[in-house]
C-alpha positions in Angstrom: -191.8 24.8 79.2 -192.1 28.2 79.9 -194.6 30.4 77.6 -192.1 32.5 76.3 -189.3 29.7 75.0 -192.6 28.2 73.7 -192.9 31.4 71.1 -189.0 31.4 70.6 -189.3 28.2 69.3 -192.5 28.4 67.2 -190.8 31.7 65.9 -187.5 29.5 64.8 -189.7 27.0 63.8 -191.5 29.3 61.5 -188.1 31.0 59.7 -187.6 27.4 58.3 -188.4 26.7 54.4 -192.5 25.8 55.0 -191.9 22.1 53.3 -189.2 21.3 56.3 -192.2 21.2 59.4 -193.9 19.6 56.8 -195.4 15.7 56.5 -191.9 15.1 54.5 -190.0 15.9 58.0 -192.0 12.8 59.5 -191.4 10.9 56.4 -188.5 9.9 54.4 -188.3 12.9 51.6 -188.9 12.4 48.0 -187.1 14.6 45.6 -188.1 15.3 42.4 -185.5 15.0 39.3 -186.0 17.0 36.2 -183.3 16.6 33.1 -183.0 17.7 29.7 -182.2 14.0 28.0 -179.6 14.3 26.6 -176.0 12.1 27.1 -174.5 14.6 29.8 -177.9 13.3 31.9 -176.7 10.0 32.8 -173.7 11.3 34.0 -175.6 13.8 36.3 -177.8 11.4 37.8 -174.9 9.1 38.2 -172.8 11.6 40.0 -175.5 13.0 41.9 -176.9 10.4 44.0 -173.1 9.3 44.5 -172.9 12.9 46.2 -175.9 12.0 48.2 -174.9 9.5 49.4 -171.8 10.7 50.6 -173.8 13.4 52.8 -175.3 10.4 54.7 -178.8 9.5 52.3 -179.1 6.4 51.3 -181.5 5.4 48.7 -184.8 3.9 49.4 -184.2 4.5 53.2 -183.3 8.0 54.0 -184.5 9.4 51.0 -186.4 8.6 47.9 -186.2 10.0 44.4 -188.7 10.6 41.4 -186.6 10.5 38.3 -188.1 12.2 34.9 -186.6 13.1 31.8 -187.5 14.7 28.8 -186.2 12.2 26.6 -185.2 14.6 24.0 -188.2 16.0 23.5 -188.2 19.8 25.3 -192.1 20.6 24.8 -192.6 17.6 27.1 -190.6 19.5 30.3 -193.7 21.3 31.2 -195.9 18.4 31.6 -193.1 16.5 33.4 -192.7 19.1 36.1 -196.4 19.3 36.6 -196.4 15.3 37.4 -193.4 16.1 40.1 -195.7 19.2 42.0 -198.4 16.8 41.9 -196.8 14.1 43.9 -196.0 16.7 46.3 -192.2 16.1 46.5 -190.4 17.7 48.9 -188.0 19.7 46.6 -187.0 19.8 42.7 -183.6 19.3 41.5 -183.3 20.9 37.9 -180.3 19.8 35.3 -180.0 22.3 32.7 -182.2 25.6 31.9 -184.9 24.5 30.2 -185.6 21.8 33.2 -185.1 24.8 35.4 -187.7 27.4 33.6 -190.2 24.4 33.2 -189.8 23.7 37.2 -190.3 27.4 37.6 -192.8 27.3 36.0 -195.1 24.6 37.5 -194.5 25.5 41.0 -193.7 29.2 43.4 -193.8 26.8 46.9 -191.9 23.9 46.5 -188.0 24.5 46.5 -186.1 24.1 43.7 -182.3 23.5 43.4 -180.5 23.4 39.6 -177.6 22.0 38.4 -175.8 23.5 35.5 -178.0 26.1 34.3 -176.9 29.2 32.1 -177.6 32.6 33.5 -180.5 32.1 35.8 -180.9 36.1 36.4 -181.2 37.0 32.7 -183.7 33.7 32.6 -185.6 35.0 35.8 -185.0 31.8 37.6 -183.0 34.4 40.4 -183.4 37.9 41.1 -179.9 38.0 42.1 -177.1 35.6 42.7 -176.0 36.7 45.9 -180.1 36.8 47.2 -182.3 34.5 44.8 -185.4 35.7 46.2 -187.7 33.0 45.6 -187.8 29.3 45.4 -185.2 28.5 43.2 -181.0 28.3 44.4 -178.4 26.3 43.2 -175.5 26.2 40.8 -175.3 28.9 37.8 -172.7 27.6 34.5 -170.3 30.3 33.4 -171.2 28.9 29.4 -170.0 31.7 27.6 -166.6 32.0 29.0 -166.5 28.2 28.4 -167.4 28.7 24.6 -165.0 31.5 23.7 -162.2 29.5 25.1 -163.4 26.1 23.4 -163.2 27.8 19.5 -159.4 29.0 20.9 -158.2 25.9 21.7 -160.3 24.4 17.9 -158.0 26.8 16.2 -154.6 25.4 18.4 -155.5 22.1 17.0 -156.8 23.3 13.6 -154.7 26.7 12.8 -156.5 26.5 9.1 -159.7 26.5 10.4 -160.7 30.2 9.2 -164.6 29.0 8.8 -166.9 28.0 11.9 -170.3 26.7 11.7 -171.9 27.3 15.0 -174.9 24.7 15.6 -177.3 26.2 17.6 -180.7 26.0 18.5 -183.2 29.7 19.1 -183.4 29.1 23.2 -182.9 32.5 24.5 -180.0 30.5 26.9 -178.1 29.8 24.0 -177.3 33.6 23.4 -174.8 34.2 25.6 -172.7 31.2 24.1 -172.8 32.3 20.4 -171.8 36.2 21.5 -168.7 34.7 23.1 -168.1 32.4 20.4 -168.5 35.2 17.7 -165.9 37.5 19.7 -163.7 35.3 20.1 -163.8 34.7 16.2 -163.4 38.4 16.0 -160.3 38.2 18.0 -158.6 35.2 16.1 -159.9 36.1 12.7 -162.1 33.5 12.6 -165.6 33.7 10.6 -168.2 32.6 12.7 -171.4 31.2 11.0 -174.1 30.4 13.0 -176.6 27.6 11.8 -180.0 27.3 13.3 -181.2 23.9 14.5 -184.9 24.4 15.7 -186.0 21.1 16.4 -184.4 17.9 16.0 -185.9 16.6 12.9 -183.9 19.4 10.9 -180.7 18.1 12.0 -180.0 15.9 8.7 -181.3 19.3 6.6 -179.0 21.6 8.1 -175.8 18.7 7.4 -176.9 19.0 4.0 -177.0 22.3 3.6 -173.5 22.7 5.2 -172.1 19.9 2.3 -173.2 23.2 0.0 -170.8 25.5 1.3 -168.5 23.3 3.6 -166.9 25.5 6.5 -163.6 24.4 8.0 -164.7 23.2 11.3 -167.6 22.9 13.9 -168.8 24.0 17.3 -171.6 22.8 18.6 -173.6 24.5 21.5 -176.5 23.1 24.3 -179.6 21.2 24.0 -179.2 19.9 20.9 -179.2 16.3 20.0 -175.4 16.1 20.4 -175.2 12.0 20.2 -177.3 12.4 16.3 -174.9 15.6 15.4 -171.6 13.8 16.5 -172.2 10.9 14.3 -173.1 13.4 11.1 -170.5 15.1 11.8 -168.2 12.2 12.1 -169.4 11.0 8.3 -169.0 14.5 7.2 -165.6 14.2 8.1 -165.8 17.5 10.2 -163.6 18.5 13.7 -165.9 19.6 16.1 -165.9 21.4 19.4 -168.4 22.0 22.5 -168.4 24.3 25.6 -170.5 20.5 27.1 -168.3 17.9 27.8 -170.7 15.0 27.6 -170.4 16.1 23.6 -167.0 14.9 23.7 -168.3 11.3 25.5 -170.4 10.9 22.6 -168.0 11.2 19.7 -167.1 14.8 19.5 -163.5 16.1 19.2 -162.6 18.5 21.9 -164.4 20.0 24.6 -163.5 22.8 27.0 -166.4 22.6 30.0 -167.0 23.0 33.6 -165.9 20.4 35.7 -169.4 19.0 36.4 -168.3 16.6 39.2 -167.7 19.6 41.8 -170.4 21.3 40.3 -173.1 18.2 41.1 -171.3 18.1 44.6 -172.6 21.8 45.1 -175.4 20.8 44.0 -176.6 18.5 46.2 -174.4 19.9 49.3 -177.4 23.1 48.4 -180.1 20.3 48.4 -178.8 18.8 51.4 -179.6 22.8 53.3 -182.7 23.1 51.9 -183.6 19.4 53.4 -182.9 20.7 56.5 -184.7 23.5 56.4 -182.7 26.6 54.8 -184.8 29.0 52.9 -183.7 29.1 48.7 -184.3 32.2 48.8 -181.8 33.1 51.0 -179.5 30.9 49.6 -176.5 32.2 47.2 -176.4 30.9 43.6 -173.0 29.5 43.3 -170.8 29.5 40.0 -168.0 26.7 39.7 -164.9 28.1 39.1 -163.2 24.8 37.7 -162.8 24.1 34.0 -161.6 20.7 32.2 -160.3 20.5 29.0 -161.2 17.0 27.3 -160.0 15.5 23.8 -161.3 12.5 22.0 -157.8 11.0 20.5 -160.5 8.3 18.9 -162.1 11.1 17.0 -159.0 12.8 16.3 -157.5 9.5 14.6 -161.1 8.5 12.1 -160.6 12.3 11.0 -157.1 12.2 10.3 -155.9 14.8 12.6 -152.7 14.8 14.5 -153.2 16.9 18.3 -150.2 18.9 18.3 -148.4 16.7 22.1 -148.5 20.8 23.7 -152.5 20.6 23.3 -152.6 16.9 24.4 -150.2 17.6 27.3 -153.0 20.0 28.3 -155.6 17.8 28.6 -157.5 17.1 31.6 -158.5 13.8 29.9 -157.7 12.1 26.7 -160.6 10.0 25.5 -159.2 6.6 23.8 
């Protein structure tokens, strides 16, 4: 080979994301999973390796994955991505923001692609979503459109609902959500009434303080324990609504959400480039475009509540 096609190629060579000429290239690659556990979780990682698998990796042969969730328990994320770095996987795949800051976090070198993660620039995750600029790429959620839209559609089903508690917990990702939600009250003339969930084990107390005063309806934003609040609210006797999908799975009313399934193909269509060598950085965060509106007619029918057939005709999916 002649010297200078040599230095071509070690220059290509060199342009490549560091981890690609790495020992993983010789290997099969493991990746790294971080979630937030919550319900929407098992639908991720169910969807996910499906998508995989359709771009040719196949499970214990091509490719290999280490799986950890946070059961629940956020202050655990940071620990959780420190175990990942240290078993030097070739990449991290993040599913929701605080799985994504906690990846961040642990590691500058080792890619990271997320799924489903609410305004990585005002996060820092990205310094832009057209250039990322460091090790983290993948797909951004559009949430507060999402949540302005869901309390719209609450009000089509409930047009007496002139009083919204909004459940939400103090992550600064949750912000955006309950700004939307609380101008979309303005525009509808619905009070908005935000009530703070910091931790799971005040879930029960804040119930009981909304029996005190009971508002007319419920929405419900992320990373809360949606399968515990679903059931409360469901013996309270309250209709609910979520900008999350998987709250609906769980026993909510109505949800008006990203269409994760094209969202988690992204996803790992991005992981699939940055197996091969493509630099995150360089990498454009992508923001699904697709949204799904999904009722639980179960729900609907243990509350009393009759979905006006316009709304129902509407739905993306009826939950039975």
């Amino acid at each position: 080979m002649r010297r200078r096609d040599l230095l071509a190629r070690a220059a290509g060579a060199a342009a490549l994301w560091p981890f690609a000429a790495s020992a993983q290239s010789a290997k099969i690659p493991t990746i790294g999973v971080l979630v937030v556990g919550v319900p929407g979780s098992e639908r991720f990682w169910r969807l996910f390796r499906d998508d995989m698998r359709g771009l040719g990796y196949v499970e214990g042969t091509t490719i290999r994955y280490e799986f950890r969730s946070d059961d629940g328990q956020s202050s655990r994320l940071p620990e959780l991505a420190a175990e990942l770095v240290q078993l030097k996987v070739a990449a991290i795949v993040a599913w929701y923001t605080p799985a994504a800051i906690a990846a961040k976090a642990a590691t500058h070198d080792l890619p990271i692609v997320m799924a489903q993660v609410g305004d990585p620039v005002g996060t820092g995750l990205v310094q832009s979503l057209a250039r990322p600029g460091g090790n983290v790429t993948g797909m951004a959620a559009i949430g507060g459109q999402a949540a302005s839209k869901t309390l719209q559609l609450l009000r089509e089903l409930l047009p007496s609902a002139y009083r919204v508690a909004t459940l939400v917990n103090d992550e600064p990702f949750s912000k955006p959500f309950l700004e939307q939600i609380r101008q979309a009250g303005a525009a509808t003339g619905t009070a908005i009434e935000p009530v703070p969930i910091p931790s799971p084990d005040e879930i029960d107390a804040a119930f009981a303080t909304l029996e005190r005063d009971r508002p007319d309806a419920l929405m419900v934003l992320p990373s809360l324990p949606i399968r515990r609040i679903a059931q409360l609210a469901l013996q309270h006797r309250y209709p609910t609504g979520s900008p999350f999908r998987s709250f609906v799975d769980v026993g909510g009313l109505l949800s008006y959400s990203l269409a994760d399934a094209p969202l988690y193909r992204r996803a790992a269509a991005i992981l699939d480039k940055v197996l091969k060598g493509a630099n995150p950085a360089d990498i454009p965060v992508e923001r699904p475009t697709t949204f799904e509106l999904v009722i639980n007619l179960k729900t609907a029918n243990a509350l009393g509540l009759t979905v006006p057939p316009a709304l129902l005709a509407r739905a993306d999916e009826v939950i039975e």
